[in-house]
N, C-alpha and C positions, 0 to 999 in steps of 0.2 A: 519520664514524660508519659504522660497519660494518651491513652488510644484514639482520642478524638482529636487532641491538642498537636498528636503528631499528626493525625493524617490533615488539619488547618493548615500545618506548618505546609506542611508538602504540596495539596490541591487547593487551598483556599475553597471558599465558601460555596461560592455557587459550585464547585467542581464535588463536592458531597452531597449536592442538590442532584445532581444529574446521577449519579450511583442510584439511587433509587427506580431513577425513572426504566434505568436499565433493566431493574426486572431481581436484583440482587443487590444486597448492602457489602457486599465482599468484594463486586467488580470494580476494576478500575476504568475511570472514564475517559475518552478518547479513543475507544475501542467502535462501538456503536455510536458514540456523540456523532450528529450530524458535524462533516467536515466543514470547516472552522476558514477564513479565509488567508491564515498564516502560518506558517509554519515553521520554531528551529528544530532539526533533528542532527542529534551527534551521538557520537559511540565511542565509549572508552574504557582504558581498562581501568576500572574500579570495580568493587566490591559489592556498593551498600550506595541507594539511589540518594542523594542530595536531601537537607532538609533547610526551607528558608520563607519565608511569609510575601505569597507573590499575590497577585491581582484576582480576585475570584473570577475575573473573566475569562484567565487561560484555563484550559485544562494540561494537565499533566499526566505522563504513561510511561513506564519505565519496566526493564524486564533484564533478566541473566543471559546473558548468552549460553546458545547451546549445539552441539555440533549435531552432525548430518549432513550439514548441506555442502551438497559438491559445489567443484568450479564447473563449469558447464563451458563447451564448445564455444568459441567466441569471445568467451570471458575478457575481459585484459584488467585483474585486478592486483595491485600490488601487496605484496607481504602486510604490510601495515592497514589496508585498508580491505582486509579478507578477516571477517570474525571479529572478536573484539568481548567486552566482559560484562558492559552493560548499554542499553541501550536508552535514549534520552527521546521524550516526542513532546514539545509544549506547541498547545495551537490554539488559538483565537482571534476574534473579527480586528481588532487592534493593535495592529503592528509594532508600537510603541510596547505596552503592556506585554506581549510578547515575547521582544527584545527584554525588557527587563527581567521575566522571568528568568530568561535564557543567563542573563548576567548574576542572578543570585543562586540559581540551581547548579553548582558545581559542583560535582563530584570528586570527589579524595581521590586521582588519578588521574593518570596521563590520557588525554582526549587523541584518539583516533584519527576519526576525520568528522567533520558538522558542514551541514547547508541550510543556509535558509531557503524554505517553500512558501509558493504562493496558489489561492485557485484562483485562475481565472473567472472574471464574473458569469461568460457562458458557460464554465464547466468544463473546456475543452484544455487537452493538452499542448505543448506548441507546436505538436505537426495540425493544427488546427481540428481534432475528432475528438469528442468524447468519449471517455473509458466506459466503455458499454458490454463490456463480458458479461455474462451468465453471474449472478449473486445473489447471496439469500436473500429473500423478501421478508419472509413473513415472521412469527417468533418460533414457529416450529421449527424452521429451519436455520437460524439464528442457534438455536438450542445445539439441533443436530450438529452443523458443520461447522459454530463459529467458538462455543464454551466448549471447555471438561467440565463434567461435576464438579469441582471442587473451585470453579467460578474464575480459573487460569485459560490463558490462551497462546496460540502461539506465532509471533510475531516474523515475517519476513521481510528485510529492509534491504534495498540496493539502488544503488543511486547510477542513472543509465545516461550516459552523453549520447544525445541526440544528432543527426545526419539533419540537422533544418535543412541545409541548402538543397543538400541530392535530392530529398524526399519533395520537396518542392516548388522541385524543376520538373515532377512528372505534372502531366494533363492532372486534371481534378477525375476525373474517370480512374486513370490507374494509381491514384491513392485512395481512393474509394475502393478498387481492387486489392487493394494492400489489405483494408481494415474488412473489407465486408462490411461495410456499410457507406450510409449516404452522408457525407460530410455534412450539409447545412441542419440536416435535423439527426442525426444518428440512428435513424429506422436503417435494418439489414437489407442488405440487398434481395433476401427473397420475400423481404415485405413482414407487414406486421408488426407488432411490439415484440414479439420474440424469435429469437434465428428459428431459420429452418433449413437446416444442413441437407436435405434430402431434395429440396426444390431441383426444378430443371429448367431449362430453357425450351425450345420446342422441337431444336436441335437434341436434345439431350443431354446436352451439356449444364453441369451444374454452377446453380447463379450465385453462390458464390464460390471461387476459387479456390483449386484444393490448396495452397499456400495462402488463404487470407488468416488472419489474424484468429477472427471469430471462430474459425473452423478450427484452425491449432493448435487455440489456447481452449477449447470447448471442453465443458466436464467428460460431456458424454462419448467423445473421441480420446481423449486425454486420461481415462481411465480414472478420474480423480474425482475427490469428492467438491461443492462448493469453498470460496475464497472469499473475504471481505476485504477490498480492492477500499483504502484510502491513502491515496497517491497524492504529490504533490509536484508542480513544475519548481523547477530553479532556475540559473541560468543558461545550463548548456544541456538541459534536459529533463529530465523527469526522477523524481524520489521516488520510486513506488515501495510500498508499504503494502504487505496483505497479513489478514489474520485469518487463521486458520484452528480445525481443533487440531490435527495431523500435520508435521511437518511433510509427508507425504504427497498433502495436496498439489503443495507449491512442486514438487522436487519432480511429480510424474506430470503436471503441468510444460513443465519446463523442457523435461525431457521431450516434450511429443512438441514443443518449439524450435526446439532447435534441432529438428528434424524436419524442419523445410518452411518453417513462417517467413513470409517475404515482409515482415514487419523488423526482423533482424538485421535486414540488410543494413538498415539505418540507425541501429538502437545497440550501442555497447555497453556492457553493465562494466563501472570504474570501482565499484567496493560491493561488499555482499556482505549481510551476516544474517543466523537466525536468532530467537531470541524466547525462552518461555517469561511472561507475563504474569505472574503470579497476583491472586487474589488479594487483597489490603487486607491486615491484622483485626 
């Protein structure tokens, strides 16, 4: 099968339109594609990603698994849902189209575990805040923290059950304390368009809390470099999805979270894997 004929087979039409835009003909798209309002994501063990003639509306992402990544304190993830061989992302505005893709991109192997994702229209997760960590903006930094050369990246997937009830039984004040930020608009609590860890109060005391979210999971406390955060809710929680160039990001990230984010209290991770991303043929 010819190079072009496969990668139709695989992404459909518009999904080779969007490679370009990304800046290389080698990437795959769903990486940087604006996130898409559906999502199935599964992992399983096969080899060699699915080939089948889907809708040029979804995009498709697909990558090998690869080890590194610990279990992390809190964890509760079972045997079968830790790691896995390849990993599956199809996402677009059409939920239908979607689902189909989902139904013809099978892979030669035993499936793991799969959810379907959705964003909500505001953008917010279901403790009601927006995912507002620190992330590349621009193509410089895209370049830097999110490609290798070689136009691969590396994928972190884990699917988190959410505390809806506990997290919002507190006041709107002390989950705004959780996140470091202001729930109705997601500006930080120390103001601005971007955190400011260093602020104080007049007391002295710093506005936002040394266990908030934004503080814990911060590049610049966290030792690590930027993360390309596209997340998706499901039913009992959140899919979060990052890419990264360094599995590193995600792993010192994580470590300086669960070392005291009061966002943990509510948020168990139920499966984990990592995954390199390999460039298209």
């Amino acid at each position: 099968m010819g190079q072009l004929s496969r990668r139709r087979l695989l992404y459909g039409a518009a999904a080779l339109g969007l490679l370009g835009a990304c800046g290389s003909p080698g990437r795959q798209p769903g990486v940087v594609t604006p996130p898409q309002l559906h999502a199935d994501i599964s992992v399983w063990d096969a080899t060699a990603p699915p080939s089948a003639q889907v809708s040029s509306s979804v995009t498709v992402t697909w990558g090998h698994g690869i080890s590194g990544l610990p279990e992390f304190p809190g964890d509760a993830v079972r045997p079968q849902e830790l790691g896995g061989k390849l990993f599956l992302q199809i996402c677009g505005d059409d939920a239908d189209a979607v689902s189909d893709a989902a139904s013809r991109l099978r892979p030669d192997g035993q499936l793991r575990w799969r959810e379907q994702g959705f964003c909500n229209s505001d953008r917010t997760n279901g403790l009601g805040f927006k995912d507002g960590i620190v992330v590349p903006k621009t193509a410089q930094e895209f370049e830097q923290e999110v490609w290798l050369p070689d136009g691969s990246t590396i994928a972190v997937v884990r699917r988190i059950k959410l505390d809806f009830a506990g997290f919002k039984a507190l006041s709107v004040a002390d989950q705004e304390r959780v996140f470091g930020r202001r729930k109705h608009d997601a500006v930080p609590l120390s103001g601005g368009d971007e955190v400011d860890l260093s602020a104080k109060t007049p007391d002295g005391e710093y506005v936002i809390p040394a266990d908030a979210h934004v503080r814990r999971a911060h590049p610049l406390l966290a030792g690590a470099g930027l993360m390309l955060r596209r997340s998706y809710n499901f039913a009992d929680g959140l899919l979060f999805i990052s890419y990264q160039r360094e599995l590193k990001t995600f792993v010192n990230t994580m470590y300086r979270m669960v070392d005291g984010d009061a966002l943990l209290r509510y948020a168990t991770t139920t499966a984990s894997a990592a995954f390199r991303v390999p460039p298209l043929d």
